[in-house]
Structure formats: C-alpha cells, structure tokens
C-alpha positions in Angstrom: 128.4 106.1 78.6 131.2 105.9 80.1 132.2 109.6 80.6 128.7 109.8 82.5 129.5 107.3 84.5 132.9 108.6 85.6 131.3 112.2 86.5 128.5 110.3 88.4 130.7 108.6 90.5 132.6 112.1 91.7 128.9 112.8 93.1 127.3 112.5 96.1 125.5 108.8 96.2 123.3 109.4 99.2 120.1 110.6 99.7 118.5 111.3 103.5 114.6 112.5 103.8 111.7 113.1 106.1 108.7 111.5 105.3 104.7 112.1 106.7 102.2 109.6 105.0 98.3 108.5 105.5 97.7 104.8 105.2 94.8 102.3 106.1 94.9 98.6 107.0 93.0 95.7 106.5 93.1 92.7 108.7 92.1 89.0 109.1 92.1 87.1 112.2 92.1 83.6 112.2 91.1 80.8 114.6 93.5 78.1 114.5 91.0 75.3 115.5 87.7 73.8 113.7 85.1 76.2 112.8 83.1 74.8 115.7 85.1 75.9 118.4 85.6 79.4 117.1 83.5 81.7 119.3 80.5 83.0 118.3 80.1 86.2 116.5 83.8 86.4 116.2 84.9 88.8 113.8 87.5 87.9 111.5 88.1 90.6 108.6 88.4 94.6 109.7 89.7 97.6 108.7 91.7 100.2 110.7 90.2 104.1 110.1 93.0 105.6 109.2 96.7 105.4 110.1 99.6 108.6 110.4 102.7 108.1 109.3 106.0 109.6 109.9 109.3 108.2 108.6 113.1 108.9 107.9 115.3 107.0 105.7 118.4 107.0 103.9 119.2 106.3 100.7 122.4 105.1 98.6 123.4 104.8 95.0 124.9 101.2 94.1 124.7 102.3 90.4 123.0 104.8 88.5 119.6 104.6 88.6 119.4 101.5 91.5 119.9 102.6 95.0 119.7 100.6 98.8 117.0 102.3 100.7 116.6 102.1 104.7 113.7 103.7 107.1 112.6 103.8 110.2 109.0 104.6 110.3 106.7 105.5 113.4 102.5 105.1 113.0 99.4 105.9 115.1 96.8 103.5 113.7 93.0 104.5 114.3 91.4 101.0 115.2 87.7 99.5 116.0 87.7 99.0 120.0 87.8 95.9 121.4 88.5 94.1 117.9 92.2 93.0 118.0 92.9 92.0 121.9 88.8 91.2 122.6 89.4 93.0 125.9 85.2 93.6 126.6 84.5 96.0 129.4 81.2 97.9 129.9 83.1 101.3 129.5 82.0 103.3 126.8 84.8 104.9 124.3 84.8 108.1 122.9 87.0 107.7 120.4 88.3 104.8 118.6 91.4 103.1 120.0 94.9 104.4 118.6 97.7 101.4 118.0 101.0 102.4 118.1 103.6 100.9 115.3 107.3 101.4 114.8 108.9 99.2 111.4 112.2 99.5 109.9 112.8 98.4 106.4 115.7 97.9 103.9 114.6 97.4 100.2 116.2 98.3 96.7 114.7 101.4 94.8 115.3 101.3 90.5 114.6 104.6 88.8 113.4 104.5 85.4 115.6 106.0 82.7 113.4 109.5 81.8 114.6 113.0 80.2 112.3 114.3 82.2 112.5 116.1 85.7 110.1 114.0 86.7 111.7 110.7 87.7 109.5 107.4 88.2 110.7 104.7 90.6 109.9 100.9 92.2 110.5 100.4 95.4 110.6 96.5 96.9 112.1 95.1 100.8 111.6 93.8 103.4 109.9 95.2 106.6 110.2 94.5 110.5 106.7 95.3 112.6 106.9 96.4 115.8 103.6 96.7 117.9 104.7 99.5 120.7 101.5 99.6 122.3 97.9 100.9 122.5 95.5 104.0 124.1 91.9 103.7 125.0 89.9 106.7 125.4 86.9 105.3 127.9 84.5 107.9 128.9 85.3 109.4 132.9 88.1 107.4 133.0 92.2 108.0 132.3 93.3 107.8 128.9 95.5 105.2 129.4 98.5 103.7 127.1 98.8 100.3 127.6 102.4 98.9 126.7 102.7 95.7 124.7 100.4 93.6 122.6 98.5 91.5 125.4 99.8 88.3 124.9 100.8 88.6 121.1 103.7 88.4 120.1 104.9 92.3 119.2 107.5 92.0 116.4 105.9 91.3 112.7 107.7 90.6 109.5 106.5 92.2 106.3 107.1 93.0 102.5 106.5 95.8 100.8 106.1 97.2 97.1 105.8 100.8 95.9 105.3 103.1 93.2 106.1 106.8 92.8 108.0 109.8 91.1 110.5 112.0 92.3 111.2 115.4 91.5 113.8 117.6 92.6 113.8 117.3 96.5 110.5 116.0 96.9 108.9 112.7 96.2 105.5 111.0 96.4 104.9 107.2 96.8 102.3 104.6 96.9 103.2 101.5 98.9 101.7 98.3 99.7 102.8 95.6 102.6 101.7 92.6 103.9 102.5 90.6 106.7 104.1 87.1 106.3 103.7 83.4 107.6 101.2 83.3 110.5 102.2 86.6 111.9 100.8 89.1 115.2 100.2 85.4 116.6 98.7 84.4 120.6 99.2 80.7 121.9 96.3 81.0 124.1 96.6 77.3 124.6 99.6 77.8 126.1 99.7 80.6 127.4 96.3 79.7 129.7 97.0 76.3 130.2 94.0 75.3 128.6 93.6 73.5 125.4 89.7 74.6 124.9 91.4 78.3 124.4 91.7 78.4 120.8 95.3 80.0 119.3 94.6 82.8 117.1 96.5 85.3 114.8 96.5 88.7 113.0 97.9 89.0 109.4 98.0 92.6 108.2 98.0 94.1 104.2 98.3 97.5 104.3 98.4 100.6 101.7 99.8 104.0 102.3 100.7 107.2 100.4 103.7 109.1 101.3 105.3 112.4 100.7 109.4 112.9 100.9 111.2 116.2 101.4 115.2 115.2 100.8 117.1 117.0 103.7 120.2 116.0 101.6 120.3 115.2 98.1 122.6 112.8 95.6 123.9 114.0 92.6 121.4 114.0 89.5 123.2 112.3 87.5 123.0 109.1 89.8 118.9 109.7 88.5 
C-alpha cells in the first residue's frame, strides 16, 4: 500500500473540466399567512420546462480516492410566465419566460475502489444561488431582460448530492439540490408598507444530468 501511495503522491492531484448539463426544477411557493388570506387561485407547486446548464470546476486530490471539488455553474431556466414574480399584464407571450441562474459550489467527491476503467463516484456540498435575472418574450414588443428578482431576495443557499462514473477524461453525473430554510423569500409586508400584503417564498429541489470533458487530468493512480 504504501509504495502506491508514494507514486500517487509524485502525480498530478488536480483535475479542471467543462461541463454542459439538462436539468428541471420543481418549486413550492408558500404564503406565510393563514390560508384565508392567501389569494385566490394562487398557485403554489410548478415545474420549470427545462433548464441549460453550463459549468467549470476544479478538482483536487486530498487522498486517493477523496477529492475537494469547486464549480461555478451558469443556467437558463425555461419557466411558466407570470408564475414566480405574479407580474399579470395583458401581453401575450410567445415563448415561456427564461430565468437566469449563476451558483457556485464546493463539496467533497469519494471514488469507489474499482479495477475497472470505469470509476463510480458520490459527490455531496454545499451550493450558493444566484438569481441574475429574467427575459420575457411578449408578442410586438422588445424582448426585454429584466435585472434582478423583483423584490426577492436574489442569493439562495442550497445542497446538493450526486451520482456518476468517470472514465478516462469524460464523466457523466446525476445530481440533486434543494434549497434550504425559507429561501428566494419577498417581505411584501414590508416592503409595501402594508400588513394585508401577505410575505411569500420560493423553495427550489432540482435534478440535473451532466456531462464532463477534463481539460486537465490527475494522475490515475489518485482514482
């Protein structure tokens, strides 16, 4: 053991890789009042359409087979109009509304022991939200991008877990986060002046599949 050790340690411990990934979220917004005063016909559970994902992170070997992973991650979210902010106009959209996202993460990565080229790993962190802003696509009118989260607060923390396999310079990965606490949250109450405007939040779980092409590679027998 400890001859292997020895030569892993004279190899390069850090890995850095581009990532593009397809995700989709699920949401709940809450009312934080009693159920009588929540407005009527307001919708509480949705689902984005379909998110894009682009990523790059860096990797580092503590040990063999455990490494400290960072990312910085940038996503265009397709979204129900209207849904989120509750901004109701009598334009009519042609396509759904895109969110904008950026989130960086730090989380530890453990690679199962395998003879095989193909290398299984769990990934688990931590993850910082970052609403960036939004476009609406209303029919004769500019496709605007609107900057900011209308009153919400724009930074969300998260966890995440993930699954996948590497092999060579290329891996594939199945993640899952959630948003902690009472997160994406407006204090309309506050921020009106008005204690008949009832606060509300957004609390996000999200799952995503990702593919990794290493731009620069560790040594194998970190693996």
């Amino acid at each position: 053991m400890e001859p292997i050790l020895t030569f892993a340690q004279k190899q390069k411990k850090w890995n850095v890789g581009i990532s593009a990934g397809y995700g989709k979220d699920f949401f709940y917004k809450k009312y934080h009042v009693q159920k009588s005063m929540i407005p009527p016909g307001a919708i509480t559970h949705f689902h984005s359409f379909g998110s894009l994902k682009s990523a790059i992170s860096v990797e580092r070997f503590l040990k063999p087979r455990l490494s400290i992973r960072a990312q910085a991650e940038y996503s265009v979210v397709e979204m129900p109009n209207y849904i989120v902010f509750e901004i109701w106009t009598l334009d009519y959209d042609e396509k759904n509304q895109r969110d904008h996202w950026s989130a960086f993460s730090v989380g530890v990565r453990k690679y199962f022991k395998s003879e095989s080229p193909f290398k299984i790993f769990a990934d688990l962190g931590a993850q910082g939200d970052y609403f960036l802003g939004y476009r609406r696509f209303p029919v004769g009118h500019e496709h605007k991008f609107y900057w900011g989260a209308e009153d919400y607060a724009r930074f969300v923390p998260s966890v995440y877990a993930g699954l996948g396999v590497r092999w060579k310079r290329f891996t594939l990965a199945a993640d899952y986060q959630a948003n902690v606490a009472r997160t994406f949250l407006m204090d309309m109450p506050k921020i009106y002046n008005n204690p008949d405007f009832p606060k509300r939040s957004v609390t996000r779980q999200g799952i995503s599949l990702k593919a990794t092409f290493l731009l620069s590679k560790a040594g194998e027998k970190w693996y």
